[in-house]
Structures are given as C-alpha cells and as structure tokens.
N, C-alpha and C positions, 0 to 999 in steps of 0.2 A: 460407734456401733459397728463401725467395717472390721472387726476385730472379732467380731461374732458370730457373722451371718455373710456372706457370699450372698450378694440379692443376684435373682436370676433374671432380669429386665424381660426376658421375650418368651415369659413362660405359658403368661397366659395369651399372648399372639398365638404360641405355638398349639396352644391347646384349641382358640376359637376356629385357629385354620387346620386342624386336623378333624375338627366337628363339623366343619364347613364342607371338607373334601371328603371322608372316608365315605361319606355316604354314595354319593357321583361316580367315585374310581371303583371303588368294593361291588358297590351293589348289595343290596337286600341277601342275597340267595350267598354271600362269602362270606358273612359273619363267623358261621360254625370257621374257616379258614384262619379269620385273624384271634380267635382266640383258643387257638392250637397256635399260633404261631409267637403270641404273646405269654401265655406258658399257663398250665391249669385253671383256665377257667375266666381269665383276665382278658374281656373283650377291648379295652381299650389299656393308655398308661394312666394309671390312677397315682396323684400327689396330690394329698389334702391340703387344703388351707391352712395358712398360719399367720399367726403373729405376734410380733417381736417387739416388746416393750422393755423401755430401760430406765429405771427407777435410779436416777444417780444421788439423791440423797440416801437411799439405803444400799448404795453397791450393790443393786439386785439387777438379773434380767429375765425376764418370765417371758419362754415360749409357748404359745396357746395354740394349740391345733386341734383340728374338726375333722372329728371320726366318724361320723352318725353310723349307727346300728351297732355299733361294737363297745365290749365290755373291756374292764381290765386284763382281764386274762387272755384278751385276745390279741392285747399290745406288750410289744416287747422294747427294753430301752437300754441300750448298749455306750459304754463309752472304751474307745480304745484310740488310740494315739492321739489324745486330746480331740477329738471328734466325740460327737451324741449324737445317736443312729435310734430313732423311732421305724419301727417299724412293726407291720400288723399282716393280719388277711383277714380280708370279709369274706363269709362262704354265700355260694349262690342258692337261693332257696329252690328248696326240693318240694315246693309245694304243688307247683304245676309244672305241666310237662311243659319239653322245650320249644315246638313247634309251635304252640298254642297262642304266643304273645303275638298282640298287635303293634307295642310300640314297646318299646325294653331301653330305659336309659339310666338306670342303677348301673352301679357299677361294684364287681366283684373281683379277688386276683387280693396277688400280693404288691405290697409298697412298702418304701422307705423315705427316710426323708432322714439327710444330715447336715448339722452345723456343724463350726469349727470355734471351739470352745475358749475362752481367754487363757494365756497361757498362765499355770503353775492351778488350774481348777484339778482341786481332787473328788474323787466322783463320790464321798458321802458328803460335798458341801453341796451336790444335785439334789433336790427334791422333786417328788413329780405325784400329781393327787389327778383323778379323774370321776366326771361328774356329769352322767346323762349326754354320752358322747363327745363332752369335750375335754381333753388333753391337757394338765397346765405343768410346764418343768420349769423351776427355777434355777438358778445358779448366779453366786456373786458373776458380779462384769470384772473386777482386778482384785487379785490378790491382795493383803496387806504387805508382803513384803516386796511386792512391784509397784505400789500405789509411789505416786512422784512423792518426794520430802525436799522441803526445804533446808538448804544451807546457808545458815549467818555467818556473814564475813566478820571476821576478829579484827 
C-alpha cells in the first residue's frame, strides 16, 4: 500500500493542536484576520477525511473521501505526473450576516488532497462516482504489465 498513499502520521495531532490553540493566541475578535490570511473565505486548513482500501483479489484500490454539503460539480479530479489531486470549495452561506454567530465551526475555503498513483495507472482506468457527500475513486493498485510473473527454470 506505501506505493499509493504517503500517510501523514501527525495530521490529525496537528489539527487537535491547532483547534486547541488558535483559540487562546487569536482571540475571538481575529478571526475576520485568519481568514484573510488563509485566502477567500477559509477560516481554518480544511483536509477532509479519507480512506484507503485495497482489494488485492481484484487489483482495485478505492479512495473514499467526506465531503458533506457539496455536490459533484463542486469537486474536481485531476491526474498529472502520476499523482490524483481532489480538490473542491465549499462556499460560506450567505444566509445570515457575519457578526451574528455565536459559535461558528463549519468550515468553508478551498482544499485539496493528493495521492501518488501506482505506477504505468492511465487515467481512464480511474473511476470516481459520488453519493450524498461522499467521494468514491477507484483505480487498479498494479498494472498487468508490472504485476511480478513467474519464471520456470528449464
């Protein structure tokens, strides 16, 4: 599987200690600040969930990721130099104004999220369906002409 996915061990550390702290060092009254600084709209870094399953009786590996509130058309799916690049934006609802929230922990802004694909994957053996928020891309794990073969000694 380390052929697939680059796991990132300290991501969700880095996110409880950034939910831990931003509150303490920022302050209430700097939000409008960190999301001007995090770029239209994105008060925190937003990287959805996933997961990676590897079906080795069928050469499959299906990445599963959680979108909530977004459609298809709101996700884009990219392959270039054997990398697959999900990426989306959730927009902020404009239904109430900005000052008026008590507690605000949605999160809106742009995201991406990339693996690193088995090598000789061509991008129509990728499929990818999407279903009430969540995400499903498949793609074989090895090639047939990379798969190992046996050789009988004569």
């Amino acid at each position: 599987m380390s052929n697939v996915f680059f796991y990132e061990p300290y991501y969700d550390f880095d996110r409880l200690l950034d939910q831990a702290f931003s509150g303490r060092q920022n302050g209430a009254g700097n939000q409008q600040q960190q999301r001007n600084a995090a770029g239209e709209g994105a008060v925190r870094l937003f990287k959805p969930r996933m997961d990676l399953h590897e079906d080795t009786s069928k050469n499959l590996v299906t990445a599963t990721f959680e979108l909530p509130g977004l459609v298809k058309d709101d996700v884009q799916i990219d392959v270039h130099n054997n990398r697959l690049t999900v990426s989306a934006e959730s927009k902020q609802s404009s239904d109430f104004e900005e000052h008026g929230y008590a507690v605000r922990e949605r999160r809106f802004g742009k995201f991406s999220r990339t693996l690193q694909l088995p090598v000789g994957v061509k991008s129509e053996e990728i499929s990818a369906s999407m279903e009430n928020g969540v995400l499903s891309i498949t793609f074989p794990k090895s090639t047939p002409e990379l798969a190992p073969k046996k050789i009988s000694i004569a």
